[in-house]
N, C-alpha and C positions, 0 to 999 in steps of 0.2 A: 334590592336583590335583583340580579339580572334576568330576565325569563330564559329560560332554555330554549334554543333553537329546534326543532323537527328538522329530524332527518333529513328530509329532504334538504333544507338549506345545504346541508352540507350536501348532498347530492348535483345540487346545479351546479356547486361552485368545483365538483370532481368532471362534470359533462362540460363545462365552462374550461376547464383545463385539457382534458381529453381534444375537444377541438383547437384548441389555441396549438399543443404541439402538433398535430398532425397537420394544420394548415401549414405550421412552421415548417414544416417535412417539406411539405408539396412546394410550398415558395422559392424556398431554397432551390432544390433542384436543378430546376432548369439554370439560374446562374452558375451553381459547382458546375454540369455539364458543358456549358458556355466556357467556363473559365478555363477547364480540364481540356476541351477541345481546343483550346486556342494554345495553350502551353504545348497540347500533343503536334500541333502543327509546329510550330513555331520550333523544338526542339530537333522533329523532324529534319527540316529544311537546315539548321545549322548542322547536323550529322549528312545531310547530301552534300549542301555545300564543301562542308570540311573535304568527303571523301574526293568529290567530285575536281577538287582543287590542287589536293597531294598523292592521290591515286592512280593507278593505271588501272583503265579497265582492260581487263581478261576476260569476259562472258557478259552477255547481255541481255537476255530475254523480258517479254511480257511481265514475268512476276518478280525478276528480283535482278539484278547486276554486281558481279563480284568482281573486286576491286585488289589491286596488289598495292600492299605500302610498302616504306620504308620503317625500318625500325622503329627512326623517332616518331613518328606519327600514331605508332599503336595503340601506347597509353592514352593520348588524346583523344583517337575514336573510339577507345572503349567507352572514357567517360562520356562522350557525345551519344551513344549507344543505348548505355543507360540511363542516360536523363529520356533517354524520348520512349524507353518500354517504360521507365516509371509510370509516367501521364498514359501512354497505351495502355496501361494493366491499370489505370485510377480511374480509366473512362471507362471500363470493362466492368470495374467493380463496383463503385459508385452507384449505380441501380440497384444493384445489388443489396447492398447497406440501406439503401433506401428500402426498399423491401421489407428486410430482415427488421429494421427502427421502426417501421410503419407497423408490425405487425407486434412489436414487444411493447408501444403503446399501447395498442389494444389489450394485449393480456394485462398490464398497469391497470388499466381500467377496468376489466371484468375483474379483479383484486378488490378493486372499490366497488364496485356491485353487488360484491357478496359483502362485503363488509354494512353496507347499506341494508342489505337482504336479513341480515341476523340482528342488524338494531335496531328496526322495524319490528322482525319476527324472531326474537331469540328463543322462541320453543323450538323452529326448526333445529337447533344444537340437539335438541333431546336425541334427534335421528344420527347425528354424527356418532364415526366410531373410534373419537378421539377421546381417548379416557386416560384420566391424571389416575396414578393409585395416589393412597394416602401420603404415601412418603413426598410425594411432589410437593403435591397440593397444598402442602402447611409450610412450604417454603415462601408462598405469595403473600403477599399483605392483607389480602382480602378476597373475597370472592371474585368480586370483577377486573383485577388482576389478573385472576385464572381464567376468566371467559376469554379476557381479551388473549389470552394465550394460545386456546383452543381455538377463534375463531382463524388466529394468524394459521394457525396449524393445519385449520382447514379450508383456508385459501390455499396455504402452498400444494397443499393435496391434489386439490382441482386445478392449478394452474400447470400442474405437471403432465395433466390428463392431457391427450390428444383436444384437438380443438371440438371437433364430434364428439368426442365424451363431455367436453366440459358441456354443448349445449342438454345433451341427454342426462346430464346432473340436474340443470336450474325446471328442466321439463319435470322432473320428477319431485325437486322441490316445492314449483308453485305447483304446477299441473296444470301448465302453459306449454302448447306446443309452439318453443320459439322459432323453427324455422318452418311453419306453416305458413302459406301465405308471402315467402321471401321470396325473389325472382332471385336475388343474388346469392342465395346459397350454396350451389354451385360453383361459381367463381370465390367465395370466399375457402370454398376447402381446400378448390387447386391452390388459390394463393396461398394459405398456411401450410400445406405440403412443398408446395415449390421455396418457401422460406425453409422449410427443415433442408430441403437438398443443398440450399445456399451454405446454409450451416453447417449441416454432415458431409456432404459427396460433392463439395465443389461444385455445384449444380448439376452433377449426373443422375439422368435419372435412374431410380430405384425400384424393384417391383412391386412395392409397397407404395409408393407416387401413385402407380399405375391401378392398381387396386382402388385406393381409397377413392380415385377422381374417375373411374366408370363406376363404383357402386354409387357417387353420388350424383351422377349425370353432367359431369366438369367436362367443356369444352376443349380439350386434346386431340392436337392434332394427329389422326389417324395411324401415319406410319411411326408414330414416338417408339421407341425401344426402351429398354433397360439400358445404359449405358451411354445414351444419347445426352450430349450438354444442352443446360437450357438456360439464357439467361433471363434480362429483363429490358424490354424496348421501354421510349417514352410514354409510346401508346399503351404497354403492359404498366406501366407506373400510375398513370393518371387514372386507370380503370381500379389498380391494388387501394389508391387513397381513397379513391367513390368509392368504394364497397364497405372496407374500412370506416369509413365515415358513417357510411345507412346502414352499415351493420349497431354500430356503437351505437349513435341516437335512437333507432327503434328499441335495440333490446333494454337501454336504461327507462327509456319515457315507457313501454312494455312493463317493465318491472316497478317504477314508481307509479302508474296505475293501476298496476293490480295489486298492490300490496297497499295504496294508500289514495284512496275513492274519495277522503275527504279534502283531497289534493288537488285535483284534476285543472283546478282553475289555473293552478301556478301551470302546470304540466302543460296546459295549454296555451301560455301566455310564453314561455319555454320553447315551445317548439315552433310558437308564429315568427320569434323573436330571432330563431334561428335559420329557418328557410328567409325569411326575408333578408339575413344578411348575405343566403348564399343566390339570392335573386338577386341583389346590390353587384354582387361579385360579379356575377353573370352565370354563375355555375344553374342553367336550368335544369338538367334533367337531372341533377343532385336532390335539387329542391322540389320538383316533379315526385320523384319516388318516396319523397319522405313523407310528402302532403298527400299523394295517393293513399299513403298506406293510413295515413291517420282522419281519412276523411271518406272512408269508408262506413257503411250503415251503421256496420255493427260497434264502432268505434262509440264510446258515451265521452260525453264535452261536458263541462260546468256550467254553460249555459249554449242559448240559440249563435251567439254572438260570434265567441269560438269559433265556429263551425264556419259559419257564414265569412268571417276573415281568412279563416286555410283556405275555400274554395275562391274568393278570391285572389290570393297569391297563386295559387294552383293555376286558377286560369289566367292570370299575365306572364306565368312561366311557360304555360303552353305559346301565349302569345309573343313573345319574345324567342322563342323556337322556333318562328317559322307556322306553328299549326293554328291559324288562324279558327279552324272550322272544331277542333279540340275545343281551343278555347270556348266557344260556343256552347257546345254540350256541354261545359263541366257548368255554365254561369246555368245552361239549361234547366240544371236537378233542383233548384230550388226558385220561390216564388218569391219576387224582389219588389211586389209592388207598396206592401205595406212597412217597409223597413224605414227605417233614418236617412237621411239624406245622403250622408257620407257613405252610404253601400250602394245609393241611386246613382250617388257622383261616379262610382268605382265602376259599376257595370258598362255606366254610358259612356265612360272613357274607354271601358275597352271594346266596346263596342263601335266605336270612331261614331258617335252620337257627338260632340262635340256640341252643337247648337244647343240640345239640352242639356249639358256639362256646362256650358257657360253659366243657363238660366239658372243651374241646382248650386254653383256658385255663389250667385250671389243669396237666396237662402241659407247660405251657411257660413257666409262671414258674421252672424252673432252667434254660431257657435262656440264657444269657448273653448271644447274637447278638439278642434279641429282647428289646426295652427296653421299659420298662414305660411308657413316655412313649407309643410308638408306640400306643398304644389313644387317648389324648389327642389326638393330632396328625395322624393319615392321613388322607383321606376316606373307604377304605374301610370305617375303624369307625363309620361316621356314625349310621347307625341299630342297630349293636350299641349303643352309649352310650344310647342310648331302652331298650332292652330291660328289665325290671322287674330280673332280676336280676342283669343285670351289675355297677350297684356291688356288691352284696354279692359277686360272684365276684373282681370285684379287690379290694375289702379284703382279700379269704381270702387272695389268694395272695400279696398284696403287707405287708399288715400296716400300711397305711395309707388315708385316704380319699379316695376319687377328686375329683379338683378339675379342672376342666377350664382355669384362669387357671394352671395349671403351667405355666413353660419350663426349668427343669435337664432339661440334658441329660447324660447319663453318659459320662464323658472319656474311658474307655477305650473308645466304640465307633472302630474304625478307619476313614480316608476309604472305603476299598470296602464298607462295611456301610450306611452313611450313604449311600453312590450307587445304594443296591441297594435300591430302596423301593417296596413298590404298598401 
């Protein structure tokens, strides 16, 4: 008989999916723009040419030059005309859609949140005001049938709500205030507002934009109007996915540990697994905000462990940004002298101790837990791998030469060793 999975399982593999299309989002991007902008030129330049070759100019100014043809030439430069507003009007919109995709992920996923939310806790349904009369009801097959009827029911509900309502839904559900403690909440409202005007008004603003992003302290610029177009820069895109992104992973990992405490271990092992790929990336103050938020006092961990790996990530993402003296205070908050080697090893590499990262080296090549890939492979040995004598410390211990084009990986490490990474 198979054992039934917990929820949760299915919940990684919905946050495991949440992130895969939104990176897809962000990836993409800048190549359609690349490619959009090279077509917009390129079309350009054969509508100059064309005009510039069969044309008489009549007028010439700074911003535009009007051109007299002959007959035959017209249909021609119209077609040349409009190949080059297409690509004009796909580089205009293109962020756009990005935007608008970026943020209909996210409601996919607060879909599966609740649905997570009611198979954990299906007494919250008792409070729903979605009620079958009898005549429905003895249409379904069975009971859970009808739940799962009701719950779709009351996803759709909430996902229709304004985005501020949906949070003041799950606040009232658990009795969690989800955007306590957010620095990005602000920008995630203009963003979901600025999506609706992409949607409804062409991106003009509306007096209801304008409302909703001063009552919630949203960065607008000052002289905006009602009527005023707004679209979307690079710089506006890249800020819409980080929000996006720290908006999703707290409020899920939020809601799988408050709803399931016997959890927290996987939840943990979840969220090192995830900042450390977006330190791999480079994206540090992605991985900054996520690890700030979760390595706070009041946050509870499965063990010491946990805790002790976020603050190490935490602080070589400070270190890899530049803020050397961050990084300091965060390794500061706790006491490292009675730990395992592998967290002695961690501090005194980011502490450019090097001489005593060599010596904790070689104590820990009969570790087992601790692979000898992982000097090849983390960020945090980045500038240990500089150090004069590190290869010579790993031949010694290893009895082979360090190559940095290595990928074996050793088979016996188990999934929780593997998700336990800074």
């Amino acid at each position: 008989m198979t054992k039934k999975q917990h929820p949760t399982a299915s919940l990684k593999v919905d946050i495991g999916r949440f992130i895969d299309d939104i990176e897809s989002l962000h990836n993409t991007l800048p190549l359609l723009m690349q490619l959009t902008g090279t077509l917009r030129k390129d079309t350009r330049k054969k509508y100059d040419d064309f005009m510039s070759e069969n044309g008489k100019v009549i007028e010439s100014t700074e911003k535009y030059t009007t051109y007299e043809l002959g007959l035959e030439y017209i249909s021609k430069s119209k077609q040349l005309r409009r190949h080059y507003d297409n690509f004009r009007n796909a580089y205009r919109l293109i962020p756009r859609h990005f935007v608008i995709s970026l943020v209909a992920q996210y409601d996919s996923f607060l879909g599966d949140l609740i649905r997570f939310l009611f198979s954990v806790k299906p007494e919250l349904l008792n409070a729903s005001d979605k009620a079958l009369p009898f005549t429905e009801l003895v249409k379904f097959p069975d009971i859970e049938a009808a739940k799962e009827y009701i719950i779709e029911k009351e996803i759709e509900s909430v996902i229709r709500k304004s985005h501020v309502e949906q949070f003041a839904w799950l606040e009232k559900k658990l009795n969690t205030p989800f955007n306590k403690d957010l620095p990005c909440w602000p920008t995630f409202v203009e963003l979901t507002e600025r999506r609706n005007l992409f949607v409804h008004t062409d991106g003009k603003v509306s007096s209801q934009y304008l409302s909703v992003c001063v009552q919630h302290n949203a960065n607008i610029p000052s002289d905006v109007k009602v009527g005023d177009q707004v679209g979307a820069t690079s710089g506006y895109c890249q800020k819409a996915y980080e929000c996006i992104f720290e908006i999703g992973i707290k409020m899920a990992h939020v809601i799988w540990r408050r709803l399931c405490p016997d959890f927290l271990n996987d939840s943990d092992n979840y969220i090192i697994e995830i900042t450390f790929a977006l330190i791999e990336k480079g994206e540090y103050g992605l991985a900054i905000r996520i690890l700030e938020f979760f390595t706070r006092k009041e946050i509870k961990h499965a063990d010491d462990i946990s805790r002790r790996i976020m603050i190490i990530n935490l602080a070589q993402a400070y270190k890899w940004s530049d803020k050397p003296k961050k990084c300091e205070q965060i390794l500061a908050q706790l006491d490292w002298t009675a730990c395992e080697d592998k967290f002695k090893l961690a501090v005194a590499t980011l502490q450019d101790e090097f001489v005593e990262a060599c010596e904790i080296m070689k104590r820990l090549r009969h570790n087992k837990s601790f692979h000898k890939s992982f000097y090849r492979d983390w960020p945090l040995f980045r500038q240990l791998r500089n150090y004069d004598d590190f290869v010579k410390v790993f031949e010694e211990c290893y009895r082979e030469p360090f190559r940095v084009e290595q990928t074996t990986v050793d088979e016996k490490h188990s999934e929780q060793e593997d998700g336990r990474r800074f």
